[in-house]
LOZAPA-536237 format. One record per residue: x, y, z of N, C-alpha, C in turn; residue in one letter. Coordinates in steps of 0.05 Angstrom, whole numbers, plus 5000, padded with zeros to 4 digits. Example, Ala and Ser with C-alpha at 12.3 -4.5 7.8 and 13.67 -1.06 7.14 Angstrom:
2
526448865156524649105156526449345156A/525749555142527349795143525850015157S/
END
This chain:
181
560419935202562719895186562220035159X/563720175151563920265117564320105108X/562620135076562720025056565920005042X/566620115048569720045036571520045045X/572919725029575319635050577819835048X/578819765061582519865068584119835045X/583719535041585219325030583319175013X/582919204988580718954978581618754966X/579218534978580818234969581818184956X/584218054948586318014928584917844902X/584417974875582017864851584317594841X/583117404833584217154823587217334808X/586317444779588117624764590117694767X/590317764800592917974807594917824824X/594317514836596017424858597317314845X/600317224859602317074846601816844852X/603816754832603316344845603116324870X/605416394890605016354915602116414929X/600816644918599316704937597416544934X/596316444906594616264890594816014908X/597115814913597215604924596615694949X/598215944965596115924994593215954998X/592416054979589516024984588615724979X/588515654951589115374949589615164978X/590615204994591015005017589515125039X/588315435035585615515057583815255042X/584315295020580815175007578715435013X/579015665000577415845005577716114994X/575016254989576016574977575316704986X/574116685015573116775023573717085029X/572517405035574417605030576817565057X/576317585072578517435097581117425089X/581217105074583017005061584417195041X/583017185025584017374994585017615001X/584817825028586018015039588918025042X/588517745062590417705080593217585068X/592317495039594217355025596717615012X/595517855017596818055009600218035018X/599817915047602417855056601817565060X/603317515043603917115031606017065060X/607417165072609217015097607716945119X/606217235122604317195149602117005143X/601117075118598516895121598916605115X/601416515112602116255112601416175144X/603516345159603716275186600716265205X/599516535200596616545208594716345201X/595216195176592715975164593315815186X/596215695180596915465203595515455222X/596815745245595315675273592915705273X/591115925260587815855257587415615254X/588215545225586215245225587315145251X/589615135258589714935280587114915299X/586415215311585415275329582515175319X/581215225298578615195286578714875287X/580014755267580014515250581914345271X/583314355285584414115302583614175336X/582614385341581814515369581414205389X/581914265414582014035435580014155447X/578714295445575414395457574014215442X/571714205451569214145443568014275424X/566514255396566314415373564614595388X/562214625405560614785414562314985438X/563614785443565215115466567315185459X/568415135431569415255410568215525403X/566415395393564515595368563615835402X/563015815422561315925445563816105455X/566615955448568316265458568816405437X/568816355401568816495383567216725382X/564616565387562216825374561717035396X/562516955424562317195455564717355443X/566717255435569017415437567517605408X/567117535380566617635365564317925371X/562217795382560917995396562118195416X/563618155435565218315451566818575432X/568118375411569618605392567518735371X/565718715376563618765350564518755323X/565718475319566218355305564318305279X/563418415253560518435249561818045225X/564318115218565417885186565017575218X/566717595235567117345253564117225258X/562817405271560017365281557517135256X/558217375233556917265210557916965211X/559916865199561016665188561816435214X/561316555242561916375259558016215272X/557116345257554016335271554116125256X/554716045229553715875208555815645221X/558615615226559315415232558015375269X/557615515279556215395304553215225304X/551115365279549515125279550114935265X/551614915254553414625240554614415270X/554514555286555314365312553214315328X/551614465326547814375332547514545358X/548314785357547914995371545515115365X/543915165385541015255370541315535372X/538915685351539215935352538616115387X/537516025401537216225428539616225433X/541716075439543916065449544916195433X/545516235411547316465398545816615389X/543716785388542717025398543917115424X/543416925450544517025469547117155478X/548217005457552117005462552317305457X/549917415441550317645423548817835435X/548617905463547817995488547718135506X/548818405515550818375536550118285567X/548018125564548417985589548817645581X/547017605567547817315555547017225574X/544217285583542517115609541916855599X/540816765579538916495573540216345562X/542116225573544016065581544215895605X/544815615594546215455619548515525637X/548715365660551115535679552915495663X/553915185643556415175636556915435610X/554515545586555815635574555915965590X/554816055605555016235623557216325631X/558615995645561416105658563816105627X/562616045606564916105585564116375577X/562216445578560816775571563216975590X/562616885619564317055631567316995629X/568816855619571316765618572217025594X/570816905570571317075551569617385557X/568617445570568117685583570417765601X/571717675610574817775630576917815613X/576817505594579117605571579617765553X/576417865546576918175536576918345544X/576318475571576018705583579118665602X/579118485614582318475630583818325626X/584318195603586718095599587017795616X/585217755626585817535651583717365663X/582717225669581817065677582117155720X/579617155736579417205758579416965776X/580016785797580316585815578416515808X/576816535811574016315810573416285782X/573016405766572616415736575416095727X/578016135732579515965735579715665750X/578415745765578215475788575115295769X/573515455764570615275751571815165721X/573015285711573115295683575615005688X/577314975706579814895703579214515711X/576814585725575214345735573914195706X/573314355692572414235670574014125649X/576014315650577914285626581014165637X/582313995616584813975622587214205615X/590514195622592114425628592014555590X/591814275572592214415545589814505536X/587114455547585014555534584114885545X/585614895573585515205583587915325571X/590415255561591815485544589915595526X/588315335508587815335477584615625485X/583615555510581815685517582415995512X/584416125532585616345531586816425505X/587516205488588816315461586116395446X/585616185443582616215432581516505419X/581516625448579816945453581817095438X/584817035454586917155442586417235407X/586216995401586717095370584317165363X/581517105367579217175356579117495358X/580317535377580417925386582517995360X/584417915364586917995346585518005319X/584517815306582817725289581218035278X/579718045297577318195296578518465297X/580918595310581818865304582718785272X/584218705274585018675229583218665216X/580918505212579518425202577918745204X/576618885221575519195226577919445214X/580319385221582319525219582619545181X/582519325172582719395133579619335128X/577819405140574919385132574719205110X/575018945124574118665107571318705108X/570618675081567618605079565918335080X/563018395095562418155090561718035063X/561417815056561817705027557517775019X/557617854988555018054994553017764998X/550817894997548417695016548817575044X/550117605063550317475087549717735102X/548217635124547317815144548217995155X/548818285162549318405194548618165218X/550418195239549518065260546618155282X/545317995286543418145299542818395312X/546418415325545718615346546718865334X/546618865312547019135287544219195283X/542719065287539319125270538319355291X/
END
């Protein structure tokens, strides 16, 4: 990724009230946010369903955070990867496991986070989920926790083209992701 964004974060100085209170209700400045506030309509709408997805998610915080950071890695995601590693060991994800996620085989893994490895491995390469990938996953989960599943990837991809697309930076001192080294 180049050192310089597209778009640089919106400085305290320059936002309007509006955009001030939406960040204000992120709770955050992070560069992400402060970008994105550039357009105050969308990023109203976008905070919403994120947090939903992050902060009210009907997953489990670990197979939350386990389809975030595959999908992040998939998109070589370098801003998601960073900032999703820190909230995954906040859910007591140990580091092998997300090293692994960060992989491309993502062997050293249990079957269950395996078969979410390959879920979000289908949802980025085909758009879709394959019979069996569906049938294991569907066993585990109920009908709203497999939409939120498939959205999930959905937006972390979407995410991760914008986020690459105005070359958001990572905020300075935080890592490259491993599999940049």
């Amino acid at each position: 990724m180049t050192d310089q964004p597209r778009l640089a974060p919106l400085a305290a100085g320059e936002r309007s009230a509006e955009q001030q209170q939406l960040l204000d209700n992120v709770g955050s400045e992070l560069n992400i946010f402060t970008t994105l506030v550039r357009n105050p309509a969308l990023f109203k709408d976008f905070a919403r369903f994120a947090g939903r997805l992050l902060n009210r998610s009907g997953l489990p915080a670990q197979v939350r955070e386990t389809v975030i950071l595959r999908t992040a890695y998939r998109c070589a995601a370098d801003y998601e990867w960073t900032h999703h590693v820190v909230i995954a060991r906040e859910t007591g994800m140990s580091d092998d496991v997300i090293t692994a996620l960060g992989t491309a085989d993502a062997g050293a893994v249990d079957e269950h986070t395996a078969l979410l490895v390959r879920a979000v491995d289908q949802l980025a390469t085909e758009r879709e989920l394959d019979e069996r990938t569906w049938s294991e996953l569907s066993a585990r989960y109920d009908e709203q926790q497999m939409i939120e599943l498939c959205m999930l990837v959905g937006d972390y991809a979407m995410i991760a083209g914008v986020l690459k697309s105005l070359r958001v930076q990572l905020e300075e001192g935080l890592p490259a992701p491993h599999w940049r080294s």
